[in-house]
ROSE-878508 format. One record per residue (C-alpha): x, y, z. Coordinates in nm, 4 decimals. Each point is the difference from the previous one (the first is absolute). Layout:
% ROSE-878508
+----------+----------+----------+
|       c1 |       c2 |       c3 |
+----------+----------+----------+
|        X |        Y |        Z |
...
+----------+----------+----------+
This chain:
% ROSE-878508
+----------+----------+----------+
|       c1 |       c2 |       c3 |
+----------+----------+----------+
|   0.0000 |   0.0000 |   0.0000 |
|   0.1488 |   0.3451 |  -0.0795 |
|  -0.0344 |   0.2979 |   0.2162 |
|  -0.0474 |   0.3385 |  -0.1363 |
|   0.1265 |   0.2975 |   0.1499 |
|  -0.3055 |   0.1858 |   0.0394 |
|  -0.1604 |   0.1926 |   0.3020 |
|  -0.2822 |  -0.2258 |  -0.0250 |
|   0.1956 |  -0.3270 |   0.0146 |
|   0.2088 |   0.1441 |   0.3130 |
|  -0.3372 |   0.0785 |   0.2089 |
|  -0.1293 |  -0.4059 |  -0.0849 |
|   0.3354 |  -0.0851 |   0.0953 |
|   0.0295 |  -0.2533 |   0.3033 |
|   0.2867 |   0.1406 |   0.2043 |
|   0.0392 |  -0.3078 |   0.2388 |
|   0.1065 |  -0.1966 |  -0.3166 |
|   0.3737 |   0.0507 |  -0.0317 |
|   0.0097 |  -0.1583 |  -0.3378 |
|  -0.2907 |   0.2347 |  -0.1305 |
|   0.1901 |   0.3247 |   0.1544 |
|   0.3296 |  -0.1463 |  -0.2098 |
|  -0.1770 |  -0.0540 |  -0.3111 |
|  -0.1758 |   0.3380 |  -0.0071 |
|   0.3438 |   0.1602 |   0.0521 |
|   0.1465 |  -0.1641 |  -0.2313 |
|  -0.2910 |   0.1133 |  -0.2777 |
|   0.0648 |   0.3316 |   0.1236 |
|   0.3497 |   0.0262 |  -0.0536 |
|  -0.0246 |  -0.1862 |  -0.3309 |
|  -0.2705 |   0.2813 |  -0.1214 |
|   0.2542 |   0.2800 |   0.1355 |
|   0.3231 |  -0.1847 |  -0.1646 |
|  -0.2035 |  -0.0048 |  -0.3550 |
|   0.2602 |   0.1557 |  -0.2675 |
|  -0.2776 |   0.2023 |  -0.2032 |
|  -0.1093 |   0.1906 |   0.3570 |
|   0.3859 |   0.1065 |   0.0105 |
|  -0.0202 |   0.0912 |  -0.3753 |
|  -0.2964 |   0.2196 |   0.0736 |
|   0.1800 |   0.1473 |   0.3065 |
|   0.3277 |   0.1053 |  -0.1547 |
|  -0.2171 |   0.1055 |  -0.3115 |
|  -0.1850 |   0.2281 |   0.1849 |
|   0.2871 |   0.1591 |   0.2072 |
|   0.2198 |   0.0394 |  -0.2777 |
|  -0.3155 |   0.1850 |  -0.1958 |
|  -0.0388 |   0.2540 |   0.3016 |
|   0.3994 |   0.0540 |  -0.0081 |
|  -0.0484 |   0.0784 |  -0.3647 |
|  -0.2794 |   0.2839 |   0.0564 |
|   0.1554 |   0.0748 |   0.2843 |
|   0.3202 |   0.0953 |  -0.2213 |
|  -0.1777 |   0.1705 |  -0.2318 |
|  -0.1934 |   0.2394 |   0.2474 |
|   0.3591 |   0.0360 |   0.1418 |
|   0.1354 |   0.1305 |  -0.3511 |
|  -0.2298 |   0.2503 |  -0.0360 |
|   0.1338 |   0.1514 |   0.3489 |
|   0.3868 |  -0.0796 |  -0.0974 |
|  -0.0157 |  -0.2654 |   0.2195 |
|  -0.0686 |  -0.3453 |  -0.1545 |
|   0.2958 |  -0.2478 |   0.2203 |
|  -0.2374 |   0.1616 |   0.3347 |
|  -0.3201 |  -0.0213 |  -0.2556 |
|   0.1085 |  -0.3659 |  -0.0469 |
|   0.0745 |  -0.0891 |   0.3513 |
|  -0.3124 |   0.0856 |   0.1864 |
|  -0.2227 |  -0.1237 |  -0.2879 |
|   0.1857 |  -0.3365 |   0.0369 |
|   0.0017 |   0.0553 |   0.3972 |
|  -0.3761 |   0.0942 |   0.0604 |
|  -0.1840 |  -0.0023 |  -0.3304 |
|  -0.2917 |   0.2123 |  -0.0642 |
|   0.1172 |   0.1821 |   0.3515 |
|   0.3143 |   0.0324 |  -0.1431 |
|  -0.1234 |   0.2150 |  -0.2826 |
|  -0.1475 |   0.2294 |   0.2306 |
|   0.2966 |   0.0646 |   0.1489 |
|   0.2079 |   0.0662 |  -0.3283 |
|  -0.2927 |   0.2457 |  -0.1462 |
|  -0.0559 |   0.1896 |   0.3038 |
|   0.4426 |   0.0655 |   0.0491 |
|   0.1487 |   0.2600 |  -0.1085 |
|   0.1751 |   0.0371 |  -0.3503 |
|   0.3737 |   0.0118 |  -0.0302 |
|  -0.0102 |   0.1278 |  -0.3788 |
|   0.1605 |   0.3317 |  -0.0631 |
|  -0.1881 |   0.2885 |  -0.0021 |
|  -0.0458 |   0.2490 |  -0.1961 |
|   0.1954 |   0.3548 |   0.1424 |
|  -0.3137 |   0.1661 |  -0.1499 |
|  -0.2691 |  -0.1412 |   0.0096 |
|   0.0698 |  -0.2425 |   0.3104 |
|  -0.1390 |  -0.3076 |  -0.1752 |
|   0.1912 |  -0.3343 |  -0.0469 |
|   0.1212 |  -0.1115 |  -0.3182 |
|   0.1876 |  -0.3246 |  -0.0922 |
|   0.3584 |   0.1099 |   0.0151 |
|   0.2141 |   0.0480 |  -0.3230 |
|  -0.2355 |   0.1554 |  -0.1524 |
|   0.0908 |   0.3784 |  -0.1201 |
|  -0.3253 |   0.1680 |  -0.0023 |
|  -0.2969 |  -0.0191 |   0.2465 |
|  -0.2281 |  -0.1741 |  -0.0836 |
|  -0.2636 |   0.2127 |   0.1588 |
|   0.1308 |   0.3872 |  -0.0902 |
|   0.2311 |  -0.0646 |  -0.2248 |
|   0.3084 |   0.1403 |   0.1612 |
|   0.3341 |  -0.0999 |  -0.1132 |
|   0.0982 |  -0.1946 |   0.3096 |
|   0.3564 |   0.0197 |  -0.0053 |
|   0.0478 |   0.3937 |  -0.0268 |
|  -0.2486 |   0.0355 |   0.2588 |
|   0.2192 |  -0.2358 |   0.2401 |
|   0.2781 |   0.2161 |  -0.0493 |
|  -0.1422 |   0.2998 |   0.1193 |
|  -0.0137 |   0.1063 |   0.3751 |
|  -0.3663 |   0.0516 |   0.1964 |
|   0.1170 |   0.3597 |  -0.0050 |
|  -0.0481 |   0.0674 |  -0.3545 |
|  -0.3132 |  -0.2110 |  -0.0324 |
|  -0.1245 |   0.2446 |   0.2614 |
|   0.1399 |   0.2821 |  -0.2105 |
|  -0.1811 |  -0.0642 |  -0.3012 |
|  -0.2970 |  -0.0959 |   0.2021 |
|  -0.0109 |   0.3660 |   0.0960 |
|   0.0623 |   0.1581 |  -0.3120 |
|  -0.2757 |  -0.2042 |  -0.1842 |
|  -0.2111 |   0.1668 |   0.2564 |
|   0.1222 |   0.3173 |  -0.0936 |
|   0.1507 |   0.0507 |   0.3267 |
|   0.3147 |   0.2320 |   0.0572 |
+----------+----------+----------+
């Protein structure tokens, strides 16, 4: 007679019978040790490490984006969308961009001469746009 390791089968089961208690564990841990439960396991976890890295590479982050999809999942992806980004931003416009690029991709400034200037005469030609003297 073979057991199945059910919730059902557990309540009928007789727990004076030692050989009954042995059999039941023994379904049980045949129906945990099934290969194509592990496939679905490691399928799954290595699908949420995947979105995980991809929400991650949107905030220049996709090794930490990878990590706590693969680590908590769905959770995980939480915590990658609601980080902080660490792509460069823009000296003008304060908005990230992917780096290497040489114009923003939001104003349009030329990222590289915009670097090289100091916050002093950003605020200088902040005021005289403003027409202040």
């Amino acid at each position: 007679m073979a057991l199945e390791c059910s919730l059902s089968a557990l309540s009928a089961l007789d727990r004076d019978d030692l050989d009954a208690v042995q059999t039941m564990l023994n379904a049980c841990i045949d129906a945990l040790l099934e290969p194509s439960l592990w496939y679905w396991a490691l399928g799954l976890t290595l699908g949420c490490a995947l979105i995980g890295a991809l929400l991650g590479m949107a905030k220049g982050r996709w090794m930490w984006g990878f990590l706590w999809g693969l680590a908590l999942g769905p959770i995980g992806w939480i915590v990658v969308m609601l980080s902080a980004s660490k792509l460069p931003l823009c000296p003008e416009c304060a908005k990230p961009n992917p780096p290497g690029l040489k114009r923003c991709r939001h104003c349009g400034t030329d990222l590289a001469l915009a670097a090289s200037r100091s916050s002093r005469s950003r605020l200088r030609d902040a005021n005289q746009s403003r027409n202040w003297k």
